[in-house]
Structures are given as structure tokens and as C-alpha cells.
N, C-alpha and C positions, 0 to 999 in steps of 0.2 A: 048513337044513343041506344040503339036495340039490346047491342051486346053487352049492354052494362051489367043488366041480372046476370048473365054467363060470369064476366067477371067479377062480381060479386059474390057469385056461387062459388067458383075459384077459392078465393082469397079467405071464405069461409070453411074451409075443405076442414082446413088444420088451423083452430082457432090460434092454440099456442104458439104454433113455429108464426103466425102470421103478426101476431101481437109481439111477439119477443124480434121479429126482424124491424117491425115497424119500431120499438123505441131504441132500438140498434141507429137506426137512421135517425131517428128523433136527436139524442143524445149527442152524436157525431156533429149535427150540424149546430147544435146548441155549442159543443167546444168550438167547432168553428168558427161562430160570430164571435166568442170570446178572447181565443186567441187572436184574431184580427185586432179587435181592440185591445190587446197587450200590446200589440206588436207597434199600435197607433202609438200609443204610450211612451214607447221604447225610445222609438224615435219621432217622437215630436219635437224636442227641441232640433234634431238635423234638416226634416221638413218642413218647417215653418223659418228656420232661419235666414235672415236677410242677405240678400246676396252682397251688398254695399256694405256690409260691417263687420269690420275686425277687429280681434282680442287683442290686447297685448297684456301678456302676464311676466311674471316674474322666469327668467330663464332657467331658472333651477326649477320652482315647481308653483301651481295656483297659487297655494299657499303661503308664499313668500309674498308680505308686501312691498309694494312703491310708493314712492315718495311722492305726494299730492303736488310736487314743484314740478311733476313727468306734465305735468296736463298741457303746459303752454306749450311746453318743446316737442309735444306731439301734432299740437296743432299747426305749427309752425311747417313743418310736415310739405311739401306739395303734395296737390290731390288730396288731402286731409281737407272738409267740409264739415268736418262736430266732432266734437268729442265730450265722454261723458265717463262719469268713474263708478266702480260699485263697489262693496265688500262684503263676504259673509258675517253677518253676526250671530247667527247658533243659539237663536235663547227656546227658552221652553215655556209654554202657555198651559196650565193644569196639570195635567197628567206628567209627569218627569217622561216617562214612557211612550207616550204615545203625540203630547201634546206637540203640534207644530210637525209632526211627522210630514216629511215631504212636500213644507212650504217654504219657498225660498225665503230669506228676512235679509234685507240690505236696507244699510243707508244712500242714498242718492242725490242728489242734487238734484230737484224736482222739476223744474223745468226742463232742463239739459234732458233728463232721462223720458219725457213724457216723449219730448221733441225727437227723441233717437227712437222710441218703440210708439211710432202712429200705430201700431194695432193692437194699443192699451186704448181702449176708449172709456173716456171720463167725461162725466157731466162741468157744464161749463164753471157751475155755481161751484159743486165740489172741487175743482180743481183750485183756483182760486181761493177757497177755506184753506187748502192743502197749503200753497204757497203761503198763506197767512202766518199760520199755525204753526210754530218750530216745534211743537209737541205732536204734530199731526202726522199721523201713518194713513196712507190710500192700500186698499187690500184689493186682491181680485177676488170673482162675484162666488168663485168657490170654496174659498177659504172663509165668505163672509156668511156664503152657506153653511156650511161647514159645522162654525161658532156660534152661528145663531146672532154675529152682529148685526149692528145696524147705523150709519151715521151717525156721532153724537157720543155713541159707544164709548167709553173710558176702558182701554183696555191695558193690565197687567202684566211683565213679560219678564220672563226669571233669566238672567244670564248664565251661559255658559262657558264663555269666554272675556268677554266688555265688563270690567266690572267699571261702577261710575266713582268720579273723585271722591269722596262723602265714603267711599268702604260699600255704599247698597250696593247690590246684583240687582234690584227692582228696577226698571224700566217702565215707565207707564208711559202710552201714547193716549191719543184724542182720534176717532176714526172717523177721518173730511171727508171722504169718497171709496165708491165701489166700483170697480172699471171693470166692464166687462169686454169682451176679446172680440177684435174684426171679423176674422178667419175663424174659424169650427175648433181648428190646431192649437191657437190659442192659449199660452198657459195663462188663468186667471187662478192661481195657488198664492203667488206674490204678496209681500208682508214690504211696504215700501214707504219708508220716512226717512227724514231729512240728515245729512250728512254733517250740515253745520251746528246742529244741536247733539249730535253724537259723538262729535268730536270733540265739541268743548266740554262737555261732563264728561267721558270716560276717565277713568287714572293717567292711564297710560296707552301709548302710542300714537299719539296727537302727531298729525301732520300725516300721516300713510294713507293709504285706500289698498285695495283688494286687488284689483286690477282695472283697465281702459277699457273702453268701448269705441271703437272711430268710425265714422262714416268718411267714405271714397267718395269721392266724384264719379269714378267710372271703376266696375266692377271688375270689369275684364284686367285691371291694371293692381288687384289684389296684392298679388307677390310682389311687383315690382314697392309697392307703396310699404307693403307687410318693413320686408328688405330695407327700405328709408328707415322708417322708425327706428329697427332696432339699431343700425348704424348709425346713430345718436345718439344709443346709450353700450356703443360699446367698449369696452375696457373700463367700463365704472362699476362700482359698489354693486350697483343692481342694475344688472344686466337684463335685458328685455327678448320677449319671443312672440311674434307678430302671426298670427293663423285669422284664416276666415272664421267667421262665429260657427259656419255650417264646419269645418274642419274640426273647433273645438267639442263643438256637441258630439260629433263621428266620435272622439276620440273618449268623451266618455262612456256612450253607449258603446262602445268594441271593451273598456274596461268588464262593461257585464259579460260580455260574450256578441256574437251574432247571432242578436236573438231574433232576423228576418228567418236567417237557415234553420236556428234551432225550431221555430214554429213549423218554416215549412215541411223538414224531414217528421215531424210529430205529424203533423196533419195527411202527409203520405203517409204512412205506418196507418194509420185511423181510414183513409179511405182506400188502401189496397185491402185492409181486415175487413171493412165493411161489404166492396165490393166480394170477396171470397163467400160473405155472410149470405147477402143475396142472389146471388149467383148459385148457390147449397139451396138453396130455397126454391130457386124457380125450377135448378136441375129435379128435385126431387116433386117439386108438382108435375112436371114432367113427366118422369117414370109410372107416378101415380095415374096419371090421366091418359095411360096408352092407350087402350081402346073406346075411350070415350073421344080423344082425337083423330083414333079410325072411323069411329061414327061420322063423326063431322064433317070426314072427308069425303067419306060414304054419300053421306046427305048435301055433299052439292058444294066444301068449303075449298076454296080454292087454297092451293099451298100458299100462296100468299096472305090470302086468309088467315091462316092460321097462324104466321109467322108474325103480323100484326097481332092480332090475340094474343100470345102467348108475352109479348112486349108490351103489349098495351097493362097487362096485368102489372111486368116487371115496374114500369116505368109508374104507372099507379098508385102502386107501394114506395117507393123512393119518391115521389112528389108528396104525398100525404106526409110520408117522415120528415122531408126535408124541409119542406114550405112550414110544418108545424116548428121543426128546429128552428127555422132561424127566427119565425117570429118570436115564437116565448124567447130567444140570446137576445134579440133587439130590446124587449121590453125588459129582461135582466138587465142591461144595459144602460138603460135608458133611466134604470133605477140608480144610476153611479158609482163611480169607483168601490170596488167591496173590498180593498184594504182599509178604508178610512184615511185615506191621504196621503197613500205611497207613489198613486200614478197622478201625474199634471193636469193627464189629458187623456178619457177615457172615452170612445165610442166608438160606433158601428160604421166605418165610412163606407160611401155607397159604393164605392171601385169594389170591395170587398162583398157587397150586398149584390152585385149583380154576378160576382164571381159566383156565390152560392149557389143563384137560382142558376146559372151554366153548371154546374157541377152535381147538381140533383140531376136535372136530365140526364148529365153524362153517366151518370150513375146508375140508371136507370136504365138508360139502353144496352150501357156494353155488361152489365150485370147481367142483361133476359136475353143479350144476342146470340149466344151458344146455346141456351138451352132451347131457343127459337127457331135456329137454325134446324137443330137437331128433330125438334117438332114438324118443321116443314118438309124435312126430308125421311118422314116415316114413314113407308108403303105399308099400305092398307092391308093386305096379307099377312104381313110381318107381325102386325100391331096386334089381330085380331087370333092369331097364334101365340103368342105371349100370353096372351089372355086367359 
């Protein structure tokens, strides 16, 4: 605690290089928490997916429907224990632009689907309105943030694809429930009503769904069960293609890219510049401070003395930026998604929050270690000759 005014006095030497390093550090770690929570985002549907549940879609592409008569013959299945069906429906809530942006909207067969996703948690009363209700949509608690609904809710919903028998595009539901997520991961975005009221008023394509959902008995036995399914519907009209849920997600986060690597290589770029930034810093209080560290040697400072000193100052400066970073990113964060409903699932996870605070230190020491070094190894002759 003595040497605090030293390093205080230090840090104040050069107000500007010390200010402009410290929101160097600031900033850096503000991206940091940020990017982590993109990256949460990216792949939250591959890390939260169920290990016991596979897709079966159409063999050509998502987008190709099946025939609602696939359900029994999938069940039928060995090792098949549920099955449940879902379909895109695409509509728009206010905004043509913006509205519904990055909320999923499917019809489902409401029980089946609660029963297959246990870490949709719904109130007992809502859920049962839900079931009641062929008009009734259950949303998650972010979407219901979102809109500002609230149970009760009559909500408006313009089609983009479904138009219903009658020629409207209009779609109104009743909102019976808000389910909020077991797990952190969680996507609570979801737009979810009933399959048999959507089927019977749309025009056309009565009898299809989007694709399967199956639960296994035994997870380890995926492929082999994947493999049954679709040799059931092979050589037919519509052909089937059997992946674990975590394999379909993979496959559309790798559509974006790999955005695990793309962060990581950005976030190396950010702290080898950073590191360079500080390391410029403490070399140059360094040079500046030669014979005031011949003093100190003079005066009794053991070389290791000063070798702390000189780190204590580095690591000082990189704690101050970094601990300030990642707080104000957690509490950016914690303010929510800032597309407006382009990420499922937005936050700071703690694996990443402890990497942080590892990474300031690391930061901090091998930033001041050369220039520390260099300090420890200065003979007192030499220093006070410079001078």
C-alpha cells in the first residue's frame, strides 16, 4: 500500500498517453463482452439443442413440405418415443420491415410441442387456455417484451405466405401464455399456435407441415434411428433427410460463416494491438524514468523491487481498463439485444466473463514484462550517465 503514491505519481507523469491507453483498454474489453454475446447468439440454437431429438426435413431442402400422414409412420419408427411437427409461417406484425424480425412463428400442435421442448416453461392456467383456444398463440417472454403484450392480448398478423380461404392475409390470434426458458440459452422469440386452426382456414396446402421433430430413446443410437426414418420414405414423392437438431442448427450457423473463428481471430487482432499499445506505454515511462529508477536503486530498491513496481504500474492500468470494460459490456448487455430482434438469445455468459477477468491480468503482465525487465536490469552508473 505505501507504493501506491509512487504509482500514482507514475501514471500521472503523462496524463494523455495514460488516459488515451486506459480507454484503449476500456473499449477493447467493452468489444469483448460484446462479441461473446454475438457469438452466444450464433450458436444458441447448436448449444442448447437436445441431444435426443432429430429433424427430419424434406430431402431436397427445409423448404419443401411433408405430408402431415409422415407423423404415424415415423412414430412407428423403433426407438422413435414423440413425435411432433412444425412449419414456417412468415407473417408480419406492424412494421412490413422490421415487424417480427427474427421471431420464429409456427403452427404446432400444442401439446405434442410443449411435451417435446420441457425447457419452454408455461404457467399451468396458460397453458390449458392455450389448448382451449384454436385462436390462441403462446409467445416467449421476449417477444412478449418486445411488443409490449400481455395475456389476453388480441394480436394482428399480416401474411406473407398463408393466405386464409376468405382471400384475407389477416390473421388474428388470442395471447394464452408467456413461457419463459429453463436454461439462460433459451430461445423465448417463438410465435406459437395451433396447427389445426391453421390448417383449416388457410386456401391452400391443407394436409402438409414444414418438417418432424422425433425424440429417441437413446441418443447414442441417432444415426442408426436418423437412417430408419428416412428408409421409410424412400423412393416416394417426398423423400426424407433424418440429422440431429444440434447437426441442423450447426448447419445453419456454418451457412453464416464460423462466426466462433471469425470473433476469435477479431479479438486476437484487438488484443495483440492492445497489447503493442501498452507495452509503447510502459516502455516509454521507462526511458522517461531512468534516473529516478537509479535513485531508487541507490536508495535501497532491490532489483526485484523495482521489477514489481514497474508491473504493478502495468498491470494497474489494464485492470482499471479492463474491469471498467467489461462492466459498462455486461450492463450494455443486460440492456438487450440492440438489433431489435435479430439475436434469439443475447448475453454475457460467465465462461466468457471469467475469461475476461484472465485476460486483463494476462494483459497486464506480459504488456509491463519487458519493460520491467529491462528496468530491473539497469545499473546504477549507466542510468545516472544518461542522465
Amino acid at each position: 500500500m505505501k507504493f501506491l503514491p509512487l504509482l500514482w505519481s507514475n501514471l500521472r507523469r503523462r496524463k494523455a498517453r495514460t488516459l488515451f491507453t486506459f480507454l484503449s483498454v476500456l473499449i477493447a474489453f467493452v468489444l469483448f463482452a460484446f462479441l461473446a454475446a454475438v457469438k452466444v447468439a450464433f450458436r444458441a440454437g447448436v448449444d442448447v439443442a437436445g441431444a435426443d431429438r432429430l429433424f427430419t426435413t424434406h430431402k431436397v431442402s427445409i423448404i419443401q413440405p411433408l405430408p402431415k400422414a409422415y407423423h404415424e409412420k415415423i412414430a412407428a419408427v423403433p426407438g422413435v418415443t414423440a413425435v411432433t411437427h412444425s412449419s414456417w409461417f412468415g407473417g408480419i406484425y406492424q412494421n412490413p420491415n422490421t415487424g417480427f424480425q427474427g421471431v420464429f412463428q409456427s403452427p404446432v400442435d400444442p401439446e405434442a410441442y410443449l411435451a417435446m421442448y420441457p425447457e419452454f416453461v408455461l404457467d399451468e392456467a396458460e397453458r390449458k387456455a392455450w389448448f382451449e383456444d384454436r385462436e390462441g398463440v403462446v409467445v416467449g417472454r421476449k417477444t412478449a417484451d418486445r411488443f409490449g403484450w400481455k395475456v389476453g392480448d388480441r394480436v394482428p398478423v399480416q401474411a406473407t405466405i398463408w393466405t386464409k380461404s376468405d382471400g384475407s392475409k389477416t390473421w388474428e390470434f388470442n395471447v394464452r401464455g408467456i413461457y419463459e426458458g429453463r436454461e439462460k440459452g433459451t430461445d423465448t422469440t417463438q410465435f406459437l399456435f395451433h396447427y389445426d386452426y391453421f390448417d383449416e382456414a388457410r386456401q391452400w396446402g391443407k394436409g402438409i407441415v414444414g418438417w418432424y421433430v422425433v425424440r429417441i430413446a437413446d441418443a447414442s443410437r441417432a444415426a442408426e434411428i436418423g437412417k430408419r426414418i428416412d428408409e421409410v420414405f424412400a423412393n416416394s414423392p417426398n423423400e426424407t433427410k433424418t440429422v440431429t437438431e444440434k447437426a441442423l442448427a450447426q448447419s445453419f450457423a456454418d451457412q453464416i460463416g464460423d462466426i466462433g473463428a471469425i470473433i476469435q481471430w477479431i479479438l486476437a487482432a484487438v488484443f495483440f494491438t492492445l497489447l503493442l499499445v501498452i507495452g509503447n506505454t510502459m516502455a516509454q515511462s521507462v526511458r522517461e524514468r531512468t534516473s529516478e529508477l537509479a535513485v531508487l536503486k541507490t536508495l535501497g530498491f532491490s532489483n526485484g523491487g523495482v521489477l514489481g513496481l514497474v508491473l504493478a504500474e502495468s498491470l494497474v492500468l489494464a485492470l482499471a481498463g479492463g474491469a471498467l470494460g467489461l462492466g459498462l459490456g455486461a450492463l450494455l448487455i443486460a440492456g438487450g439485444d440492440p438489433t431489435g430482434g435479430f439475436l434469439p438469445v443475447f448475453y454475457f455468459p460467465e465462461f466468457d466473463q471469467v475469461l475476461g477477468a484472465v485476460l486483463v491480468v494476462a494483459l497486464g503482465f506480459v504488456a509491463g514484462l519487458l519493460p520491467a525487465i529491462r528496468a530491473m536490469r539497469l545499473r546504477i552508473v549507466d542510468a545516472l550517465r544518461r542522465a
